[in-house]
C-alpha positions in Angstrom: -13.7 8.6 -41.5 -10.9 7.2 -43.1 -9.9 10.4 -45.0 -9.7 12.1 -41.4 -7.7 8.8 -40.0 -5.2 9.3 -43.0 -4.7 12.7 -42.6 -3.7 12.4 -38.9 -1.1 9.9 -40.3 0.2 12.3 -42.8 0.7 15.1 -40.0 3.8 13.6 -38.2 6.3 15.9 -38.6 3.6 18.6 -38.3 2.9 16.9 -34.7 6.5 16.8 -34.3 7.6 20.0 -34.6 4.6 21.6 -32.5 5.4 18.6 -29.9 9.0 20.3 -29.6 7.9 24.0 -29.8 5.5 23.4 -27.0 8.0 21.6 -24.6 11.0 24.0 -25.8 8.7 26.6 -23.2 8.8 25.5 -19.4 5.4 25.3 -17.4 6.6 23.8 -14.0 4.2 24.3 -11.6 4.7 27.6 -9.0 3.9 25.4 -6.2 6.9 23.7 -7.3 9.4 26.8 -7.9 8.6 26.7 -11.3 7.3 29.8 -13.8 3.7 28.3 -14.7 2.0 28.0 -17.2 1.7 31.8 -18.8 4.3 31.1 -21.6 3.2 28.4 -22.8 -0.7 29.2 -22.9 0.5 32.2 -24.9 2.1 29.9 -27.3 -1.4 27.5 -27.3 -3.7 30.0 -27.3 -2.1 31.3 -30.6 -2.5 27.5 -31.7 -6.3 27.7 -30.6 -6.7 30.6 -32.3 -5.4 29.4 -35.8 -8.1 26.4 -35.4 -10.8 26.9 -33.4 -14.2 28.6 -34.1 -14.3 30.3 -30.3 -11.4 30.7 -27.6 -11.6 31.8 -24.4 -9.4 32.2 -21.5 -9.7 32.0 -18.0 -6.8 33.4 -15.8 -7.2 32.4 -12.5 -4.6 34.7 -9.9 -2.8 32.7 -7.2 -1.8 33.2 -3.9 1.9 34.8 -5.0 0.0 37.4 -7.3 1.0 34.9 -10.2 -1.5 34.2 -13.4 -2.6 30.9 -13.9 -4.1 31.4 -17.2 -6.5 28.3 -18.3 -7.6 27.6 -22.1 -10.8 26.7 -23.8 -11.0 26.7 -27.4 -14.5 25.2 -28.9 -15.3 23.8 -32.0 -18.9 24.0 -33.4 -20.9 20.5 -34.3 -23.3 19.5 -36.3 -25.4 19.6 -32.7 -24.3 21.9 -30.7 -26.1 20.7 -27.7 -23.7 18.9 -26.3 -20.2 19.1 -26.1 -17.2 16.4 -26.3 -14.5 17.7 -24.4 -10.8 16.9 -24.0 -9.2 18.1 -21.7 -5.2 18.3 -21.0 -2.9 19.9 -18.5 0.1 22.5 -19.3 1.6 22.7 -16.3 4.4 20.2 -14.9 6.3 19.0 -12.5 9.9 19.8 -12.2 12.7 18.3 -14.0 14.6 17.1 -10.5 17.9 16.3 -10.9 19.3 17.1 -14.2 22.4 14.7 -14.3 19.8 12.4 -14.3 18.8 13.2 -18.0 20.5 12.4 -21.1 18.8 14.7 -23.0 18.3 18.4 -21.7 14.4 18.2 -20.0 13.4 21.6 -22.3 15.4 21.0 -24.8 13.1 18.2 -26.7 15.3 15.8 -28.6 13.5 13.7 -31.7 15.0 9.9 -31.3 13.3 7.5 -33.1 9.7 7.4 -32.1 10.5 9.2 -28.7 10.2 12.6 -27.9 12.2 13.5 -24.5 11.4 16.4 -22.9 10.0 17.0 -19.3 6.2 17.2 -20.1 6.5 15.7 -23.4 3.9 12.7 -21.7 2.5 14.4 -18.5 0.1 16.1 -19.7 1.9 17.4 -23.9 0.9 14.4 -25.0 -3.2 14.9 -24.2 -2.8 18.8 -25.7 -1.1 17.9 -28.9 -3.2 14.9 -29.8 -6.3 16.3 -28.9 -5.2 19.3 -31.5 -4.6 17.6 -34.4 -7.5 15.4 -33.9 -9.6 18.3 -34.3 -7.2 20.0 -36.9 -7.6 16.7 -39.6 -11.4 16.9 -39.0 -11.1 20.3 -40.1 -9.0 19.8 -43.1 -11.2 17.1 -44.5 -13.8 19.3 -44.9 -16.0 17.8 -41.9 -17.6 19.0 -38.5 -17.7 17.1 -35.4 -21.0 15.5 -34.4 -21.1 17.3 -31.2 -19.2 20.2 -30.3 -15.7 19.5 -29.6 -14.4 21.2 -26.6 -10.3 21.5 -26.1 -9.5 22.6 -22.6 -6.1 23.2 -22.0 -5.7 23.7 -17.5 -3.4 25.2 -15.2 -2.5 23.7 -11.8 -3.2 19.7 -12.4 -0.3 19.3 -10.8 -0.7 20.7 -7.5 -4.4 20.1 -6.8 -6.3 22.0 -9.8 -7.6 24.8 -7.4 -6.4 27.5 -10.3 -7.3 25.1 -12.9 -10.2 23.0 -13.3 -11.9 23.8 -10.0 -11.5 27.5 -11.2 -13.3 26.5 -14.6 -15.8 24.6 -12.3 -17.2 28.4 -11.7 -17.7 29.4 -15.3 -20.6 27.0 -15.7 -18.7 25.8 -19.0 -19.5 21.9 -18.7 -22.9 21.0 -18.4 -24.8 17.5 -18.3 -25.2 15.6 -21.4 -21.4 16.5 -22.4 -19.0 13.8 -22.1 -15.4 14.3 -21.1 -12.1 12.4 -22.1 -9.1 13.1 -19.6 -5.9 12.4 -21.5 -4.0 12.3 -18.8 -3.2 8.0 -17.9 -2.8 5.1 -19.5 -1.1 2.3 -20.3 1.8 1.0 -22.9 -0.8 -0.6 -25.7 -3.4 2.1 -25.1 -6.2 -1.0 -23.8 -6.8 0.2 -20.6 -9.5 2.7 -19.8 -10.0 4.2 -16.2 -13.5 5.3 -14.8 -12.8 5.3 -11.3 -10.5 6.4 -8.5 -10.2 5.6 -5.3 -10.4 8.7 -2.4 -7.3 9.7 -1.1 -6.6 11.9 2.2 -3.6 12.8 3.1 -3.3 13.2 7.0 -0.8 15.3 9.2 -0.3 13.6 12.6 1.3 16.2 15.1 1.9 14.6 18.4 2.8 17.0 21.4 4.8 15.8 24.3 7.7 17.5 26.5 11.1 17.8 25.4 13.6 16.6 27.8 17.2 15.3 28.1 17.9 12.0 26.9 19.6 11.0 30.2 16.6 12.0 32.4 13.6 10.8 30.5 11.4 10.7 33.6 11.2 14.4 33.2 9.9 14.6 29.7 7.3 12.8 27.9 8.9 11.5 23.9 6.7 12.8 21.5 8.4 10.4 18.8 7.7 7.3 21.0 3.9 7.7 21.4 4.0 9.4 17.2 5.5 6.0 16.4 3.1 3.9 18.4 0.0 5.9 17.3 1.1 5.5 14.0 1.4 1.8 14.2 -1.8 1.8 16.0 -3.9 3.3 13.5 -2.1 1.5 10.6 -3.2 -1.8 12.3 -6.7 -0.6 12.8 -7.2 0.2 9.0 -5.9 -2.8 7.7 -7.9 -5.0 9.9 -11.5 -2.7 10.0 -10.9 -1.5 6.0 -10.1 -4.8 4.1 -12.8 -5.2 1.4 -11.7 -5.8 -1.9 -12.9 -3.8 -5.2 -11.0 -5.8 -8.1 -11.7 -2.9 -10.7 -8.9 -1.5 -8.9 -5.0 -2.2 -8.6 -3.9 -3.0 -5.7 -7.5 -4.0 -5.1 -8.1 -2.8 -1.4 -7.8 0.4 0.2 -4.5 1.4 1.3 -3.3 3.0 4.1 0.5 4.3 4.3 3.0 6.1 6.6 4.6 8.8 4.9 6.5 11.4 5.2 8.5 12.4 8.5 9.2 15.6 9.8 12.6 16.5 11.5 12.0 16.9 15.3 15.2 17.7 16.9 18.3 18.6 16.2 21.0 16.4 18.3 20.4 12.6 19.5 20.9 13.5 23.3 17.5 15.1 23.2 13.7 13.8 23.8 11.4 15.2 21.1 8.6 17.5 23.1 7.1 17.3 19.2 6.9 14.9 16.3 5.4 15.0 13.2 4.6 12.6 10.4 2.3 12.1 8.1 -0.5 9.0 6.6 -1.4 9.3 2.5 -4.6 6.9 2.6 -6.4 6.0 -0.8 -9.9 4.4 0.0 -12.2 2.6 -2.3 -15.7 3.8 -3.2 -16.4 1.1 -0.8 -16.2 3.9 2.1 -16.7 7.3 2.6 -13.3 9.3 3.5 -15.0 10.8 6.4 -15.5 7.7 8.0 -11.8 6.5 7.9 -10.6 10.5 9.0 -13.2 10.2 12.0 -11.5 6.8 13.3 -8.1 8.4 12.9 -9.3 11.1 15.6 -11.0 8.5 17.7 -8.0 6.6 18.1 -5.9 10.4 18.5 -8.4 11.0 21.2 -7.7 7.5 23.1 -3.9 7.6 22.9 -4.2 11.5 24.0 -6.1 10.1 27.3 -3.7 6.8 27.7 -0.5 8.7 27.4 -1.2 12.5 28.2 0.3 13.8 24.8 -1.7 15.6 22.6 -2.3 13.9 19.1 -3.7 16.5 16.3 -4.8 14.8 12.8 -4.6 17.5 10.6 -6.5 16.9 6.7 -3.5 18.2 4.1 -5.7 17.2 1.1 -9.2 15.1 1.0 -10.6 14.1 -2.3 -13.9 11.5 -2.5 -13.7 8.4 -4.4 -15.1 9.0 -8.0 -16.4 6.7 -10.5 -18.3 6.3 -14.0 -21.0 3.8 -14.7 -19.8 1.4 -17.0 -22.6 1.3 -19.1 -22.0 5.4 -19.5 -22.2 7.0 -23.3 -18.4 8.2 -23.1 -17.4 4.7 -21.7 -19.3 2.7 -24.7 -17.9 5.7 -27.5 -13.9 4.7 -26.6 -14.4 1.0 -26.0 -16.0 1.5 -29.8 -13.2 3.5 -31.0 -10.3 1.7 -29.5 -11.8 -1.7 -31.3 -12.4 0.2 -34.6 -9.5 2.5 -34.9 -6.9 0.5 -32.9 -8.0 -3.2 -33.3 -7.9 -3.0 -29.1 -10.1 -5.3 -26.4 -10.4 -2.3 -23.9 -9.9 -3.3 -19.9 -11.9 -1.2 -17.8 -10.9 -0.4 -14.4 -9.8 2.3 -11.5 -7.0 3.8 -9.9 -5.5 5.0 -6.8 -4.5 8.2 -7.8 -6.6 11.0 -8.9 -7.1 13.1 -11.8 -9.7 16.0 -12.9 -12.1 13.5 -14.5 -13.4 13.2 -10.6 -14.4 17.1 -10.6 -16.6 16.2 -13.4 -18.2 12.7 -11.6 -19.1 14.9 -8.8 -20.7 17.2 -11.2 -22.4 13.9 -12.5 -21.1 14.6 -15.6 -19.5 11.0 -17.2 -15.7 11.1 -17.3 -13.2 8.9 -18.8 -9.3 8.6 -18.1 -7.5 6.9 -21.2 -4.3 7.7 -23.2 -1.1 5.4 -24.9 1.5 5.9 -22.7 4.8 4.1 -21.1 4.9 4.7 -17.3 7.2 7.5 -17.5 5.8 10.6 -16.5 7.6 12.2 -13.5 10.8 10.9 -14.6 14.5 11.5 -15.9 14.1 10.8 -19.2 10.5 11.4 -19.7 9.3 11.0 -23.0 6.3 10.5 -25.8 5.8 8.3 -28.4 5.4 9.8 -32.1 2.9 6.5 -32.8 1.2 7.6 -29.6 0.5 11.1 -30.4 -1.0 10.1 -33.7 -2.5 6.6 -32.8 -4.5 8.8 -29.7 -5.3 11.6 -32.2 -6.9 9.4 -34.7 -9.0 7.5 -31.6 -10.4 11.2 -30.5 -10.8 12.1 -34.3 -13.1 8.9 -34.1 -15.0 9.8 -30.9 -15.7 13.4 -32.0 -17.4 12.2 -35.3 -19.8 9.3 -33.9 -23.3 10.1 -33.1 
């Protein structure tokens, strides 16, 4: 093992330079504006190619005629029934503002132990470790113990419907496999997530009568009775959904009002419509439906007090999602991060959501774990060299224990 360790070490600027080749080539996310992901799968599946023993691709076709191509490279183990697979993202989101970057977001610039490059953490990172993980493994001579499985998706940033969902279909992932999600973390690598909390997020469209503002007897405000249901509901969840799950921070559900439509134009008006919007993240304490039906119970009471009608509208609905603690994948990285990285592991869950819950519905054992600084999203997003090869050499681990 320590032959395949040492090899990963020797690979920096090997890792380096295919860090920077990878981000030089944008993958923003078409729901975004952006390209996708076609470019750069061309320049991984070429990679994939070079190393792996089988490599297919999936393109999935969106709704603007686009191709959302999606990777899977395999390579054989001493068993080959059962596959570890590691599975990364290509696509991104945008770069935002770019006076907000110091460095130009696809033009990756080397500084120390940073990379900087938008993508270069959410989700590069996860591709480019996972590679040369399997690529030192390789080189020394050695086979995996299971087969190792390097899945490289489209569309993690904008729901997965043309990424992992698509793959869903192909009957690739089976049980008995084990999956690692590169894809959150934290700065010293100790944290490793198993669960996440559902989330819904909820379009509240509240129909009144527009009016003039001088003769409001005539209309009925839509924004008034939007901003009282909206309090209304936020005080009923807080006081009807309070347990606390402390595997989780914050550990209780939470309940939030969002985003706000525009409703009219000039202040001399009263809204005849209003629009806003709830992003709810429950714990596994609750089911999702639950919470979504008491939304339209109290839409349906304030529709009868006031004579506006309240519409709750579902935008996105995913279930809460967990793996048991005692779970093969779960006790394999707590193992590895002790014996590779000299790390006391914390397990725990999250409010956001990633593609290891498409697996836990699949009962399939999932784990969320990388080394990363909270910077994905940003200006200024980078990687750490020491990250890329510290991760590599824990997956390098997992892939050879039995």
């Amino acid at each position: 093992m320590n032959e395949i360790l040492d090899r990963i070490e020797g690979m920096r600027d090997e890792i380096v330079k295919f860090t920077v080749d990878m981000i030089s080539i944008p993958a923003v996310n078409p729901a975004f504006g952006g390209q996708g992901e076609e470019a750069r799968a061309a320049f991984l599946e070429k990679k994939l190619k070079e190393l792996c023993d089988e490599v297919k691709r999936y393109d999935a076709m969106d709704e603007n005629g686009l191709k959302r191509p999606n990777l899977v490279g395999i390579i054989f183990g001493e068993d080959r029934s059962h596959t570890l697979w590691i599975l990364s993202h290509m696509d991104t989101v945008p770069e935002g503002d770019i006076s907000l970057w110091t460095h130009h977001p696809y033009g990756p610039v080397v500084d120390g132990d940073k990379i900087y490059g938008r993508g270069t953490l959410d989700d590069g990172q996860g591709i480019v470790s996972s590679y040369f993980a399997a690529k030192a493994i390789l080189e020394s001579g050695k086979r995996p113990h299971y087969n190792l499985g390097l899945v490289f998706v489209a569309d993690e940033e904008a729901g997965s419907r043309y990424g992992v969902h698509f793959l869903m279909d192909k009957n690739l992932f089976m049980p008995g496999d084990l999956v690692v999600v590169p894809d959150s973390g934290n700065s010293d690598g100790s944290f490793v997530e198993i669960a996440e909390k559902g989330s819904v997020w909820l379009k509240i469209t509240t129909h009144g009568k527009q009016s003039h503002a001088s003769m409001p007897h005539m209309g009925l405000n839509a924004h008034r009775i939007g901003m009282k249901f909206a309090l209304k509901v936020d005080d009923y969840l807080h006081e009807n959904y309070g347990k606390k799950n402390h595997l989780f921070e914050p550990p209780e559900s939470t309940f939030e009002i969002t985003k706000k439509e525009k409703n009219v134009d000039n202040v001399n008006t009263i809204p005849g419509t209003d629009v806003f919007y709830f992003d709810f993240r429950i714990l596994p304490d609750y089911r999702v439906d639950d919470v979504v039906n008491e939304v339209r119970s109290l839409a349906k009471d304030m529709s009868e007090e006031t004579g506006a009608k309240i519409e709750v509208e579902i935008v996105q609905l995913a279930e809460p999602s967990a793996t048991p603690e005692d779970s093969k994948i779960v006790n394999m990285l707590i193992t590895a991060l002790k014996e590779v990285r000299g790390i006391e592991p914390v397990i725990g869950g999250i409010g956001g959501g990633t593609v290891a819950a498409a697996f836990r519905k699949l009962d399939i054992p999932a784990v969320v774990w990388m080394t990363a600084d909270d910077v994905e999203h940003q200006p200024d997003e980078y990687c750490r060299i020491s990250n890329l090869i510290n991760d590599a050499k824990v997956f390098a681990y997992i892939a050879m224990m039995h």
